[in-house]
ZABALUM-687436 format. One record per atom (N, C-alpha, C): residue in one letter; x, y, z. Coordinates in steps of 0.1 Angstrom, whole numbers, padded with zeros to 4 digits, always signed. Layout:
<nodes>
aXYZ;...
</nodes>
This chain:
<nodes>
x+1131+1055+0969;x+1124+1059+0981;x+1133+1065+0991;x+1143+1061+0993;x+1157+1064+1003;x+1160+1078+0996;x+1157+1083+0985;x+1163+1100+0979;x+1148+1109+0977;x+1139+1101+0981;x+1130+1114+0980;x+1123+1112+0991;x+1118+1100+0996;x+1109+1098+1012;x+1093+1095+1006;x+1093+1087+1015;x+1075+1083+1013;x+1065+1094+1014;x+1068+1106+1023;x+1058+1120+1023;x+1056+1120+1004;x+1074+1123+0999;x+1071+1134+0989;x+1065+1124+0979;x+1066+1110+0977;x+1063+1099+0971;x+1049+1100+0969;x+1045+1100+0984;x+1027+1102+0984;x+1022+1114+0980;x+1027+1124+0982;x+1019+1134+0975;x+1021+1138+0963;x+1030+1132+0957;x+1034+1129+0942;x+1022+1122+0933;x+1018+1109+0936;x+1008+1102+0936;x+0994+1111+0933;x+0995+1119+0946;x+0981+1122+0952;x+0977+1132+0938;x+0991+1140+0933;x+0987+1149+0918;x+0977+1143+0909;x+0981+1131+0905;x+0973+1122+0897;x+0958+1123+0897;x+0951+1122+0913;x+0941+1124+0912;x+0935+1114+0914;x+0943+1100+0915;x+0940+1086+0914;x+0929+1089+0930;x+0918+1079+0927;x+0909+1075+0937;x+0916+1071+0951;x+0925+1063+0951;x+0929+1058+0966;x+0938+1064+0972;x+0940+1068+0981;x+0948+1078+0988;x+0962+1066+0994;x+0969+1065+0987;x+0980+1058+0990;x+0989+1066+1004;x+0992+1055+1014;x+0991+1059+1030;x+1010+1061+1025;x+1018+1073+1032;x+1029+1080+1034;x+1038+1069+1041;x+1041+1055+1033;x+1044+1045+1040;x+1063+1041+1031;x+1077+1032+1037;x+1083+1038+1031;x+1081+1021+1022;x+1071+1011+1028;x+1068+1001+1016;x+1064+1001+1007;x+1055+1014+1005;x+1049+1014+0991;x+1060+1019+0979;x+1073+1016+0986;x+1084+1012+0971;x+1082+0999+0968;x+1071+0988+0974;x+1072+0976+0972;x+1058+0977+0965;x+1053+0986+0963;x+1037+0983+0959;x+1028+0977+0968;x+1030+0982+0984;x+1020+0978+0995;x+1005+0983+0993;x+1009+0996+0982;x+0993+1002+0982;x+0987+0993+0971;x+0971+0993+0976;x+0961+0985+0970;x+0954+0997+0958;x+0960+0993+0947;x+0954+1001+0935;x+0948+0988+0930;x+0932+0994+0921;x+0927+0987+0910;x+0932+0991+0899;x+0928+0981+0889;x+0941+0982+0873;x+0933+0993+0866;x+0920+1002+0869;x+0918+1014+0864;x+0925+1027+0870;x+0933+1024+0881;x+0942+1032+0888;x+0953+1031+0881;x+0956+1018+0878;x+0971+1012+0874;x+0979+1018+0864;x+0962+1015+0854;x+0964+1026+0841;x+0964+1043+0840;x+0956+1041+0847;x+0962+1059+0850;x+0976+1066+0850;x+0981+1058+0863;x+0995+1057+0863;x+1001+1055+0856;x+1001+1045+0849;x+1010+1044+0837;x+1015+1053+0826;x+0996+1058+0826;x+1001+1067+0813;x+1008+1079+0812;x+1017+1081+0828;x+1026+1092+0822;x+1039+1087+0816;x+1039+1075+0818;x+1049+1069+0806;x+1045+1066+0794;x+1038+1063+0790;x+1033+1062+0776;x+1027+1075+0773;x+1019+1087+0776;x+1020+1098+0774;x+1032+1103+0771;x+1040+1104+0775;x+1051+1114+0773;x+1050+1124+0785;x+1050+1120+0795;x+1048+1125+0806;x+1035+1134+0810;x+1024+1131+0808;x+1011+1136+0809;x+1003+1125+0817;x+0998+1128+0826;x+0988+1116+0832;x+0973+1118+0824;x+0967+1109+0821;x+0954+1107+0816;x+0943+1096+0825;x+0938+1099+0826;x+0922+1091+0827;x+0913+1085+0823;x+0919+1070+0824;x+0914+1060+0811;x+0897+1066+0813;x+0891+1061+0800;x+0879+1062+0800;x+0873+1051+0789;x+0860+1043+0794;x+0854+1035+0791;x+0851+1042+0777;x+0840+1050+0772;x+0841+1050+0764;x+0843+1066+0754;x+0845+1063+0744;x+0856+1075+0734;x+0847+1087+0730;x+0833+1077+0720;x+0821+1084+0716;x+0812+1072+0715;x+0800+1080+0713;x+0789+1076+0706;x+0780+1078+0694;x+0785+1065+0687;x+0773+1067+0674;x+0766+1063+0676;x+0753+1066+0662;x+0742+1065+0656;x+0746+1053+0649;x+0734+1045+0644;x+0731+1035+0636;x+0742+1036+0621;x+0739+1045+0617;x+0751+1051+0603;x+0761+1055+0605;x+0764+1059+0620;x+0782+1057+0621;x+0784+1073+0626;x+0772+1082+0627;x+0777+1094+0629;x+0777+1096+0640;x+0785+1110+0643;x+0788+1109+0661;x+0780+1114+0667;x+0775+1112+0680;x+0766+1118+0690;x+0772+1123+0697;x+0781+1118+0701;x+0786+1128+0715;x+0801+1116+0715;x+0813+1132+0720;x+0824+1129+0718;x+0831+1132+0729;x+0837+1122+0738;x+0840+1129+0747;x+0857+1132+0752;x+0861+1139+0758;x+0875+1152+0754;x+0888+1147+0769;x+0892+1138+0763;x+0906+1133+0773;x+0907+1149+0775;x+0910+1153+0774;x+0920+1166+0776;x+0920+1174+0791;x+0902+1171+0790;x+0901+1172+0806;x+0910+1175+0820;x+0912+1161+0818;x+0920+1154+0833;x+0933+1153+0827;x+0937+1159+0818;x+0953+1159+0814;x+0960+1168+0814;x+0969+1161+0823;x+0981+1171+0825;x+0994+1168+0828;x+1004+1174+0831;x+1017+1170+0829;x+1019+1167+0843;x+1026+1155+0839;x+1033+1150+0859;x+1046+1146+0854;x+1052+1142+0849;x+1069+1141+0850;x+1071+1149+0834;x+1083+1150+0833;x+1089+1158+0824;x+1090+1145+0811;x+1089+1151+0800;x+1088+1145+0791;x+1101+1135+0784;x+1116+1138+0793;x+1127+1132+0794;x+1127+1121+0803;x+1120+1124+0813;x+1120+1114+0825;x+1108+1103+0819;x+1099+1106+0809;x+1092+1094+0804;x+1095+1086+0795;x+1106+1093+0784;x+1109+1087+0777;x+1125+1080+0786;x+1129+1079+0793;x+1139+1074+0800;x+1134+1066+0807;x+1125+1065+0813;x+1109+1051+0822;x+1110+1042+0807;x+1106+1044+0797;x+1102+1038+0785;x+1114+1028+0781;x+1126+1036+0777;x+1142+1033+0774;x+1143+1019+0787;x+1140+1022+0801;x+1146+1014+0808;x+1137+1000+0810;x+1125+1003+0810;x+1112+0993+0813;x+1114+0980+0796;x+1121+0984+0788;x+1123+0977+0776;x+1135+0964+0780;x+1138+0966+0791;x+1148+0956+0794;x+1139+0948+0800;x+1127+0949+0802;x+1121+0938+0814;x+1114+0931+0804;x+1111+0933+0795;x+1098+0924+0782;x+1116+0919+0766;x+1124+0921+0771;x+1137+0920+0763;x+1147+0906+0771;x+1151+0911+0783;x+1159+0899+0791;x+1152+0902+0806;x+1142+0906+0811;x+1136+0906+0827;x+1124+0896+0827;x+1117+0900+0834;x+1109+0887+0838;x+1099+0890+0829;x+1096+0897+0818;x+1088+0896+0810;x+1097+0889+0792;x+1107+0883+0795;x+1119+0881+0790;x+1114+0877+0772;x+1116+0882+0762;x+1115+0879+0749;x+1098+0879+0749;x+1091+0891+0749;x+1081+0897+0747;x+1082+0902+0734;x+1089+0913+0734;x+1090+0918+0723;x+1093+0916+0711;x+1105+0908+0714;x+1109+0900+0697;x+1099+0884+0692;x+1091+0885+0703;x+1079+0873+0702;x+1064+0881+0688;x+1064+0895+0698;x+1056+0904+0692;x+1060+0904+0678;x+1075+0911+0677;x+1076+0915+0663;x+1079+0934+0664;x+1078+0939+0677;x+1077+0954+0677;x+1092+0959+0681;x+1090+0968+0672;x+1103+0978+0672;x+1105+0981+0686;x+1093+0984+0697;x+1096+0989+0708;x+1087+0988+0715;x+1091+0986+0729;x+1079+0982+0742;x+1082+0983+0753;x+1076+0987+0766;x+1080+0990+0774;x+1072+0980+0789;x+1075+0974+0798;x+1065+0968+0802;x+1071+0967+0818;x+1059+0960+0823;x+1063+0956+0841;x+1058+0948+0847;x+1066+0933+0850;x+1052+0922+0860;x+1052+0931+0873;x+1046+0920+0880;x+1044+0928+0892;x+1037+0913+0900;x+1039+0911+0913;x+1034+0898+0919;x+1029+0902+0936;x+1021+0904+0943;x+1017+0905+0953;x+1022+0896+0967;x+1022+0894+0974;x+1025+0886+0988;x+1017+0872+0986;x+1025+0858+0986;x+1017+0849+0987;x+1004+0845+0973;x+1012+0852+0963;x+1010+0849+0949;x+0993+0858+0948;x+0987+0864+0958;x+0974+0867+0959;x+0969+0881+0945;x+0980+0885+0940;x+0972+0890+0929;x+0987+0893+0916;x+0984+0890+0905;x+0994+0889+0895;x+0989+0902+0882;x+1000+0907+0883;x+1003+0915+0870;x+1014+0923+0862;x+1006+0928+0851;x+1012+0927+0839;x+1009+0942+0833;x+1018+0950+0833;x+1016+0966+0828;x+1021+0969+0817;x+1021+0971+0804;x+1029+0971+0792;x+1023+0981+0780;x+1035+0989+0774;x+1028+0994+0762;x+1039+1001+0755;x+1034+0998+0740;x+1040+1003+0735;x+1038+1019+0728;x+1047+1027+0715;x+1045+1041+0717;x+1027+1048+0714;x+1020+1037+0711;x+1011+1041+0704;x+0996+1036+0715;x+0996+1023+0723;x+0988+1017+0733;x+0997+1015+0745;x+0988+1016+0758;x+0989+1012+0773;x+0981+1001+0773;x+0984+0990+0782;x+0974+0980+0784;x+0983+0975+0794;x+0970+0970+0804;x+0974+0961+0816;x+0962+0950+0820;x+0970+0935+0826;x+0962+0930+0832;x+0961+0925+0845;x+0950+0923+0850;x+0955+0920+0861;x+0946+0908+0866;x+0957+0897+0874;x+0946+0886+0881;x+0948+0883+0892;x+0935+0881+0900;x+0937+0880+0913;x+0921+0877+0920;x+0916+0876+0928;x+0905+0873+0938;x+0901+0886+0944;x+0894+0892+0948;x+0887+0902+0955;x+0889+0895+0969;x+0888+0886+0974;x+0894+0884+0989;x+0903+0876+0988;x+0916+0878+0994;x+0926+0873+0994;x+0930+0861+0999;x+0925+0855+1003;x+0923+0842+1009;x+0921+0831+0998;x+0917+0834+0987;x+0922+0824+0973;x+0930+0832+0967;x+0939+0823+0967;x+0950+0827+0957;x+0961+0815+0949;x+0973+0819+0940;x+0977+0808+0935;x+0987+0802+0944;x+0990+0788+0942;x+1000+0787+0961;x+1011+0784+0947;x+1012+0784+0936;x+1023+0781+0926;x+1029+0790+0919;x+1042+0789+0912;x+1050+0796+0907;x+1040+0803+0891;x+1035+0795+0887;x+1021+0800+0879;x+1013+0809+0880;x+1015+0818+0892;x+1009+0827+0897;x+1018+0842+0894;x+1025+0841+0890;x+1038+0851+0891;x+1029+0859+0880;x+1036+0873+0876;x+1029+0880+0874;x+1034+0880+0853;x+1047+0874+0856;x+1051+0872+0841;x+1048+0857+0838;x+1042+0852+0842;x+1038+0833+0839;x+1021+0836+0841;x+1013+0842+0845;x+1001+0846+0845;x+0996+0858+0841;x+0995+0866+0848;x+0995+0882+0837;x+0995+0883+0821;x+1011+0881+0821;x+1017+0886+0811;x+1014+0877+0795;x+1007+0862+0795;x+0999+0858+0781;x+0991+0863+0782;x+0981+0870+0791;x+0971+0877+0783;x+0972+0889+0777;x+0981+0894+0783;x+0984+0906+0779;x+0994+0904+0760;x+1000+0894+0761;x+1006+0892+0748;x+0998+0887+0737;x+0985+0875+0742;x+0977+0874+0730;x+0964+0892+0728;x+0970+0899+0734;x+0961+0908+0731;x+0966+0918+0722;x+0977+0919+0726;x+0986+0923+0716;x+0990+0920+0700;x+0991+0905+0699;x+0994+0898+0688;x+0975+0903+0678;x+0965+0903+0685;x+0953+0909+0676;x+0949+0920+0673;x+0957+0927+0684;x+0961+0945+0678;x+0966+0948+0667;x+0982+0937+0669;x+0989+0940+0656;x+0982+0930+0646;x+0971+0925+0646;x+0966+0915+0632;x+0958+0928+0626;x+0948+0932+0636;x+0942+0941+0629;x+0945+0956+0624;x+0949+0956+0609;x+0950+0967+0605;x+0945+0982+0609;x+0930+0979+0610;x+0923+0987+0608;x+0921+0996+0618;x+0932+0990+0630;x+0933+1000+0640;x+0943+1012+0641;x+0951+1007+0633;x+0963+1015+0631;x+0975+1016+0639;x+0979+1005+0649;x+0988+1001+0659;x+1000+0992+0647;x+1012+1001+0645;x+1021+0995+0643;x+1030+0990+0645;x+1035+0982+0646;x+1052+0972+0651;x+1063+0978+0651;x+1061+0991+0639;x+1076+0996+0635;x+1076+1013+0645;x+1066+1007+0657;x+1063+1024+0660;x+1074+1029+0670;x+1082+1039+0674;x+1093+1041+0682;x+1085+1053+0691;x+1090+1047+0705;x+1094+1064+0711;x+1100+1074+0709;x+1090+1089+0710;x+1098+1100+0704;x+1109+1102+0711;x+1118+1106+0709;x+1130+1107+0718;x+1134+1126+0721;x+1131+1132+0730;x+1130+1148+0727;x+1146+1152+0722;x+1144+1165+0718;x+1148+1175+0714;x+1167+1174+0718;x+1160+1178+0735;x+1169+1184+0739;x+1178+1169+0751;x+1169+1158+0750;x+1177+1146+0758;x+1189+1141+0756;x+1197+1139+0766;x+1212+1142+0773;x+1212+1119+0769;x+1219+1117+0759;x+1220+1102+0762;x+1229+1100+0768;x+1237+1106+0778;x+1250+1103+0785;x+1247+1106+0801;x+1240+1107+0805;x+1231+1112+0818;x+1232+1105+0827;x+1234+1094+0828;x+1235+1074+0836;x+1234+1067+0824;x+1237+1058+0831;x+1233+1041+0830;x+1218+1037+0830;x+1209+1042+0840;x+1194+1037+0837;x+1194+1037+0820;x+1196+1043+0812;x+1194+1044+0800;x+1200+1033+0786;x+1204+1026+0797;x+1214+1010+0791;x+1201+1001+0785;x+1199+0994+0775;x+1189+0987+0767;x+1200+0976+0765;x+1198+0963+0776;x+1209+0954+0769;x+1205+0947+0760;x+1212+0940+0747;x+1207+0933+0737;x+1212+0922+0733;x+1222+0919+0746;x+1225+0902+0744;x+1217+0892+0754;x+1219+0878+0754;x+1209+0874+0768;x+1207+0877+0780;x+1223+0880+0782;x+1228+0883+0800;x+1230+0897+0798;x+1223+0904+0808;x+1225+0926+0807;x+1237+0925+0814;x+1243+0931+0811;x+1260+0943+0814;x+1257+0942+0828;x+1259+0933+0842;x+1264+0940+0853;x+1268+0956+0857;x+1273+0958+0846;x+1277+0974+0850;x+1271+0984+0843;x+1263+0980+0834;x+1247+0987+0832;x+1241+0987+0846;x+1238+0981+0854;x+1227+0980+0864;x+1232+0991+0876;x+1245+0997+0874;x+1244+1010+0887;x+1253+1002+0899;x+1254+1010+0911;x+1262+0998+0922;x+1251+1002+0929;x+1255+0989+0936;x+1243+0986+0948;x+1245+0994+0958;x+1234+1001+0966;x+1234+1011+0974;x+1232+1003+0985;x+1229+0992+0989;x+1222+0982+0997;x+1207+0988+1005;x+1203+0985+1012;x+1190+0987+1019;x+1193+0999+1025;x+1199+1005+1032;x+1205+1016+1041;x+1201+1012+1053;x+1199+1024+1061;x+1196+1023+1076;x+1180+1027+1079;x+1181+1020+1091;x+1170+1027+1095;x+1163+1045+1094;x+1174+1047+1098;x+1171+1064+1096;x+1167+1070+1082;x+1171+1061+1074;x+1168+1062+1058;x+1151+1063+1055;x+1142+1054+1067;x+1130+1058+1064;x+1124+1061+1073;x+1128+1064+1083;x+1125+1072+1093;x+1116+1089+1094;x+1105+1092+1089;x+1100+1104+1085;x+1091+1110+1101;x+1093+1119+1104;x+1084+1125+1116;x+1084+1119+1127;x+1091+1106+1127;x+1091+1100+1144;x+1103+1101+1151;x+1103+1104+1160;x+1116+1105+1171;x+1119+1094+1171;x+1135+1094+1177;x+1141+1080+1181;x+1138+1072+1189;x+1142+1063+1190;x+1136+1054+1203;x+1148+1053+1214;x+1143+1055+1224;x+1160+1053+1238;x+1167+1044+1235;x+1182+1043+1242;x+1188+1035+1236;x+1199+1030+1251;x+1198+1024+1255;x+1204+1019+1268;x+1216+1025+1269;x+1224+1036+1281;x+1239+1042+1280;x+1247+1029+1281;x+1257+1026+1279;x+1269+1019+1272;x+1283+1023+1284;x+1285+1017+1291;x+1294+1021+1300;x+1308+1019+1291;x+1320+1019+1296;x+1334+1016+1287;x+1334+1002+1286;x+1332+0993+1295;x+1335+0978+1288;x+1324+0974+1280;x+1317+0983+1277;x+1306+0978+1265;x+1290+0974+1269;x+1291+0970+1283;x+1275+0967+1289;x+1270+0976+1291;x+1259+0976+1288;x+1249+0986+1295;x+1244+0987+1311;x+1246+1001+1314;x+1244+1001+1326;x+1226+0997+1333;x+1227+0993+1345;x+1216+0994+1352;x+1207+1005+1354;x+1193+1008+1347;x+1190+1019+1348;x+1187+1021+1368;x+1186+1034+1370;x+1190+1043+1386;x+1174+1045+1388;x+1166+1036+1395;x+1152+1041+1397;x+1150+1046+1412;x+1161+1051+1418;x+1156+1060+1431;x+1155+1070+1430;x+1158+1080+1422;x+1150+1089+1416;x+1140+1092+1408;x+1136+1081+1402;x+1123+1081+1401;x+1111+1080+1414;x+1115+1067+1422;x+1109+1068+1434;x+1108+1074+1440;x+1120+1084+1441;x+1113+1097+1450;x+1103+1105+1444;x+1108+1109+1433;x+1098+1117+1428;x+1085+1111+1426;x+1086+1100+1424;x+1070+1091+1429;x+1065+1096+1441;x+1069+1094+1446;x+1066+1093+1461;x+1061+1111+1463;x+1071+1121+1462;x+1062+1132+1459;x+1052+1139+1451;x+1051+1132+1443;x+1039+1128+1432;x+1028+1128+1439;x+1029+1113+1452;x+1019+1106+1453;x+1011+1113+1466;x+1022+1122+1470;x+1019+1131+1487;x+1009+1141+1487;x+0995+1143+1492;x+0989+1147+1490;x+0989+1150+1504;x+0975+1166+1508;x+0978+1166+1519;x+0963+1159+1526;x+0964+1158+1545;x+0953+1152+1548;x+0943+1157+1550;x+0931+1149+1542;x+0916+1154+1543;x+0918+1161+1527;x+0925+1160+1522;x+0919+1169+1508;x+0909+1156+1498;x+0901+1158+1486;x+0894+1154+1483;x+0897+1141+1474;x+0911+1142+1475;x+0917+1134+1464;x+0921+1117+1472;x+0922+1120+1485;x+0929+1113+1492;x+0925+1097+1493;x+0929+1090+1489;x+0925+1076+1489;x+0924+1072+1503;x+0910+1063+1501;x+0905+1060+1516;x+0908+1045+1523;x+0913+1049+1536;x+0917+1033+1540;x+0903+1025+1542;x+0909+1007+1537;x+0903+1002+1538;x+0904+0996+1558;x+0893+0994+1558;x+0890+0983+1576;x+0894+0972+1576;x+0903+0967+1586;x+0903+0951+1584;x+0886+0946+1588;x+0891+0932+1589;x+0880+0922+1593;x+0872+0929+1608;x+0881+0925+1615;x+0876+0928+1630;x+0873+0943+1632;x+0881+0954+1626;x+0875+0969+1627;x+0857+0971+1624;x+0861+0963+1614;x+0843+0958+1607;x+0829+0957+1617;x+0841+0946+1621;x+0827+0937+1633;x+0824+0944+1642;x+0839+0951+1646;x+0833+0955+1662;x+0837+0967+1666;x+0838+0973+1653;x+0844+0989+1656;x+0833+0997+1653;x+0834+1014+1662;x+0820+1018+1662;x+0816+1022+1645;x+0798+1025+1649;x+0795+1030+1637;x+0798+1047+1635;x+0790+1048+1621;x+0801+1061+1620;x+0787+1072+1628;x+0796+1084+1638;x+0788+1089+1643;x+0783+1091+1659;x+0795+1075+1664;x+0791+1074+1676;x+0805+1080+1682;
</nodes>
């Protein structure tokens, strides 16, 4: 978020086409925006696409009673390219560490699949839990949570790899039972043509328990404020004399210029009118005499 900015973040997004207009914010590197998991999936699939975003769709076709088709309907539509086909298969390469040793930890060698790519994901206060994953051939995600947030899990059960993530693996284990769908175990990401394996470290797949510390990059820490600072001015900042205190701000110059501000001339229409005391009241003339 700190190398490209929440502007370009959000209008990145906004290509997709996804329904909710995710707000130019620099938390939505935390997932502040409220997507539904038909959004989720969308998104996803420019990783499992091969860099193409798609538009899940309920349903594929329609048959007849004997199995012939009525009507067929055409992904191709709403498909199109949003990251480069290097940059998804490098999303893929790196997301294999989270269902391998991350918090989706031994997913995969549970499954049985050559290859998988996946992501928990846990909301504020356990209030919604999920689970993004797919391998080269299926996307699938779940997600659990309450439509008002005020129930939610108050326990570590709630996490997105301790809840999410069995459903998402017994759904998988009946994919791979049934043949007849054609989802294999032995299926791999294509890996392109012209992909640079020496490019970074993101590209590290660890395969002992504990990942390589020096696979993971160095820490850049949080940075500064000015890091997500987009379109707003600074805020004043008190002058600093030599011994280090700040000086007393000088309001007689303001006051004057108050004061000529406030000078108006007499009888014009603006002029604030005096109030009477008590006794002017009682026994001062009326107006006219």
């Amino acid at each position: 978020m700190k190398q490209v900015g929440p502007e370009n973040f959000a209008v990145f997004l906004g290509k997709f086409n996804i329904p909710t207009k995710v707000e130019r914010y620099p938390s939505i590197a935390l997932g502040s925006c409220d997507l539904s998991l038909f959004e989720m999936m969308w998104g996803y699939s420019i990783f499992a696409g091969r860099g193409f975003s798609t538009k899940p769709y309920f349903i594929s076709r329609i048959e007849d009673r004997n199995g012939n088709v009525i009507k067929r309907f055409d992904y191709s539509v709403n498909r199109k390219e949003a990251i480069s086909e290097i940059t998804a298969y490098r999303m893929a390469r790196m997301m294999q560490g989270t269902v391998d040793v991350g918090t989706a930890g031994g997913l995969r060698s549970r499954l049985g699949a050559s290859e998988m790519a996946g992501k928990t994901g846990t909301t504020n206060d356990n209030a919604d839990a999920w689970y993004m994953g797919y391998t080269p051939q299926l996307l699938g995600g779940v997600w659990i949570g309450c439509d008002d947030r005020f129930i939610r899990n108050e326990s570590s059960g709630g996490y997105g790899g301790a809840a999410a993530r069995p459903i998402w693996e017994v759904f998988f284990k009946k994919v791979y039972a049934d043949k007849s769908l054609g989802i294999e175990r032995d299926a791999k990401f294509v890996q392109p043509a012209d992909y640079d394996n020496h490019i970074n470290s993101a590209d590290f797949i660890p395969t002992e328990t504990d990942p390589d510390p020096e696979a993971e990059g160095i820490d850049q820490g949080v940075g500064t404020a000015d890091d997500y600072i987009y379109n707003i001015g600074p805020e004043s900042k008190p002058v600093v004399e030599d011994d280090g205190k700040p000086t007393k701000k000088d309001t007689s110059t303001e006051k004057s210029e108050k004061k000529k501000t406030d000078a108006r001339p007499i009888g014009s229409p603006d002029e604030p009118k005096k109030k009477k005391g008590f006794f002017k009241k009682l026994f001062g003339k009326k107006d006219g005499q």
